[in-house]
C-alpha positions in Angstrom: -1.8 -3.9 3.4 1.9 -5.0 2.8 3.0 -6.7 -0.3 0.9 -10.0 0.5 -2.2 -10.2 0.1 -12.9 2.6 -6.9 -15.3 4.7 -8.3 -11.8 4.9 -10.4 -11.5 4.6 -14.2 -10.5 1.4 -14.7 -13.0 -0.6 -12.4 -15.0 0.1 -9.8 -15.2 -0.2 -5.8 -15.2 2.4 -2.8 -13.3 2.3 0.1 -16.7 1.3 1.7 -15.9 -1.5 3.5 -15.9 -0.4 7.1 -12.9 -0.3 9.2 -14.6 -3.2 11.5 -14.3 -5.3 8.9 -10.3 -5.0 8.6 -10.1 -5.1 12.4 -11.9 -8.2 12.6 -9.7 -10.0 10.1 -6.7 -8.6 11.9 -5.4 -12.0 14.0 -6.2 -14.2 11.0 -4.1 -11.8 8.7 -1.4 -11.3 11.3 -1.2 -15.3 11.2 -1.6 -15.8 7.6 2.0 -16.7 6.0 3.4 -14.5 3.1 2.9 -17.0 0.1 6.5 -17.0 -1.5 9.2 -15.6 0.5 11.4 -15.4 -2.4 9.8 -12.9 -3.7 8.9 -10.5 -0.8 12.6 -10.7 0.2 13.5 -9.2 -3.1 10.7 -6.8 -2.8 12.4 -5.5 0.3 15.5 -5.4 -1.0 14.6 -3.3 -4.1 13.1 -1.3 -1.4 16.1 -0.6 0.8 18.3 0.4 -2.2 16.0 3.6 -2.1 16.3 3.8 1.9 19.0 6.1 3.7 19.6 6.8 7.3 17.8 9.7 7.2 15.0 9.0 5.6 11.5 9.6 6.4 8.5 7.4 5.0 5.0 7.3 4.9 3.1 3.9 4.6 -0.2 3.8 3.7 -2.4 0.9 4.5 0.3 -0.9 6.7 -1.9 -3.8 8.0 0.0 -5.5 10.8 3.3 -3.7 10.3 5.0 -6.6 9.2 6.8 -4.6 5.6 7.6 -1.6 8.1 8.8 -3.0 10.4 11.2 -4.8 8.3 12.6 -1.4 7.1 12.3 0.4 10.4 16.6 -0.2 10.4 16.9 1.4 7.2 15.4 4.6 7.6 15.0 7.4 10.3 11.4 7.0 10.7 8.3 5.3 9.1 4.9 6.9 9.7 2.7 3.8 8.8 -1.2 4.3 8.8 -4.0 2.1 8.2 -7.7 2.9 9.0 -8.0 -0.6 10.5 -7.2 -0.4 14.4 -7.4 -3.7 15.3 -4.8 -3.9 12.2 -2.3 -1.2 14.2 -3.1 -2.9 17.6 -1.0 -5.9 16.2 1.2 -3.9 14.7 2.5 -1.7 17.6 2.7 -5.1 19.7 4.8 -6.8 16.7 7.0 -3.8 16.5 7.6 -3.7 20.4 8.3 -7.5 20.2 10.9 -6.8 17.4 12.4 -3.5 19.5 11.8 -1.5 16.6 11.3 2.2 18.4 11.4 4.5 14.8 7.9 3.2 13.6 4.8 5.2 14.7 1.8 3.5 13.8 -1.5 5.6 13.2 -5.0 5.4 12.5 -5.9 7.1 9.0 -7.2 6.0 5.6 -5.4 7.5 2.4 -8.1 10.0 2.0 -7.3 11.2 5.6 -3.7 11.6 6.1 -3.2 15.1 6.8 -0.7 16.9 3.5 0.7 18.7 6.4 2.8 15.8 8.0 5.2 15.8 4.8 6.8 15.8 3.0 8.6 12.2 3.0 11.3 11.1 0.9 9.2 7.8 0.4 5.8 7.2 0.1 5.1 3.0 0.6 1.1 1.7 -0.9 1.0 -2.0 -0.9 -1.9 -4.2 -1.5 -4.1 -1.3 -1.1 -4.7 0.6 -4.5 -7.4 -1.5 -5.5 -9.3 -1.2 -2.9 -9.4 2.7 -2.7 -12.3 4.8 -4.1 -10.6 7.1 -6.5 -7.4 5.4 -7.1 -5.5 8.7 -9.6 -6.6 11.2 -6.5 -5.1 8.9 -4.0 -1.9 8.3 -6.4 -2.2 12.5 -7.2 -1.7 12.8 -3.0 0.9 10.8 -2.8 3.0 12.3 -5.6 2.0 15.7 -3.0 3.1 13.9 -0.1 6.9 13.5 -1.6 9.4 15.2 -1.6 11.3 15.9 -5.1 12.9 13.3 -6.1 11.0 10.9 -3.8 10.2 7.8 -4.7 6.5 6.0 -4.7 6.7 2.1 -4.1 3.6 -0.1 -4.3 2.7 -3.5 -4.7 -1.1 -3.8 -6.3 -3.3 -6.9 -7.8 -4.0 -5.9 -11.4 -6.5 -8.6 -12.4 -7.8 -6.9 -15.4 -10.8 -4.9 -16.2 -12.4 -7.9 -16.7 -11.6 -10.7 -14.5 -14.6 -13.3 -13.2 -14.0 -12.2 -10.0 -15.7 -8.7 -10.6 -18.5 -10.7 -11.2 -18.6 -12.7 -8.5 -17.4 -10.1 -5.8 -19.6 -6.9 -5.5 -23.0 -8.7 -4.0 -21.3 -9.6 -0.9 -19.1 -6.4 -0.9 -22.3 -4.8 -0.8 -22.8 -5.7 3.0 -19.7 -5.4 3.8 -18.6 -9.2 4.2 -16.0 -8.7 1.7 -13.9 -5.9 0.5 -15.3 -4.3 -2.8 -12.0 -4.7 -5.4 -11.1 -2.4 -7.9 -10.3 -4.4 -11.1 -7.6 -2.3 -13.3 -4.8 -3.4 -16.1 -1.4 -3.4 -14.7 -1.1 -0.4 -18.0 -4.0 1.2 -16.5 -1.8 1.6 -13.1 1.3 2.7 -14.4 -0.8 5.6 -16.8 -2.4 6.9 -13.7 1.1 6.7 -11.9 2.8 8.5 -14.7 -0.6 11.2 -14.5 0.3 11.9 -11.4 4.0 12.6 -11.8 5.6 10.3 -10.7 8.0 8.3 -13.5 8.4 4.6 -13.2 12.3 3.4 -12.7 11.0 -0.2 -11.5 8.4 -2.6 -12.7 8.2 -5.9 -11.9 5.4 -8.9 -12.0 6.8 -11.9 -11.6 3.9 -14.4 -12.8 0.8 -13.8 -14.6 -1.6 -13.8 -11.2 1.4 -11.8 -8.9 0.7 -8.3 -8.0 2.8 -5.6 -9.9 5.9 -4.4 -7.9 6.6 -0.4 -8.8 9.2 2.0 -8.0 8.6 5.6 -9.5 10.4 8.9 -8.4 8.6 12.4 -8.5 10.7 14.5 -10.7 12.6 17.5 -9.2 16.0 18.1 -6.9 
């Protein structure tokens, strides 16, 4: 759900928390500040270097719109999705406020999104990976959702397979009151991005606790 912020091998979670929860948390996320500018900024500007007039994107698990939004002026269009509607509601009013007309905002989990509306020259998955039920199908659908020589960008919390917070997380999860997190290596992610075709060009993690930033292109002309 943009840079701030799994029944997979690697850890395990499901994409069980409900959609309500999301929408409830919506306002305070929409309010909450991005906790170092610095790097976000470069994030985006890795980003754009990949961006052309005439590209098309997919984001997937957009949140409030705020990353595409921000890159709305770089492409042709961004088709940005998150299965949270009281996360698009905020969205389409944020883009509106910011005249940004070549963003379409649409309800859909990763599982959901229909092959058919590709394929996109970028695929965007921030702060989302780890929160997915089968994280290697969801990165698999992505690779299918590019166009060769496409390129996957993501920013994902790699705690570790063993991290105290996967102790301390799953009871609540359990009802719901917080999301269940997948905990993963940041070499378990890049395997399962290389698995599904896609090769990384970009890798970046600038502290010890930061998410890993990733840029990797599906090979092909």
């Amino acid at each position: 759900m943009a840079y701030h912020a799994a029944s997979s091998r690697g850890g395990g979670a499901i994409m069980a928390t409900r959609p309500e929860f999301w929408s409830r948390m919506a306002e305070r996320y929409s309010r909450s500040k991005i906790p170092n500018e610095e790097i976000y900024e470069r994030k985006l500007r890795e980003t754009q270097e990949y961006l052309t007039p005439e590209s098309e994107v997919l984001e997937i698990g957009c949140g409030t719109g705020t990353t595409a939004i921000r890159h709305g002026p770089h492409a042709r269009h961004i088709l940005a999705t998150d299965y949270a509607e009281g996360m698009l509601e905020i969205a389409r009013k944020k883009a509106e406020e910011a005249g940004v007309t070549n963003v379409t905002f649409e309800r859909a989990s990763a599982e959901e999104i229909d092959e058919g509306r590709g394929p996109f020259d970028m695929v965007m998955a921030h702060s989302i990976l780890h929160l997915v039920g089968d994280r290697p199908a969801v990165l698999a659908k992505c690779a299918r959702l590019l166009k060769p020589g496409g390129v996957f960008v993501s920013s994902t919390f790699t705690p570790g397979r063993w991290h105290p917070l996967r102790f301390v997380l799953p009871l609540p999860g359990l009802f719901g009151f917080v999301p269940e997190v997948g905990f993963f290596s940041e070499a378990d992610l890049v395997a399962e991005v290389e698995e599904a075709g896609l090769h990384v060009e970009r890798r970046w993690k600038p502290s010890r606790m930061s998410a890993l930033f990733l840029i990797a292109r599906k090979q092909g002309t």
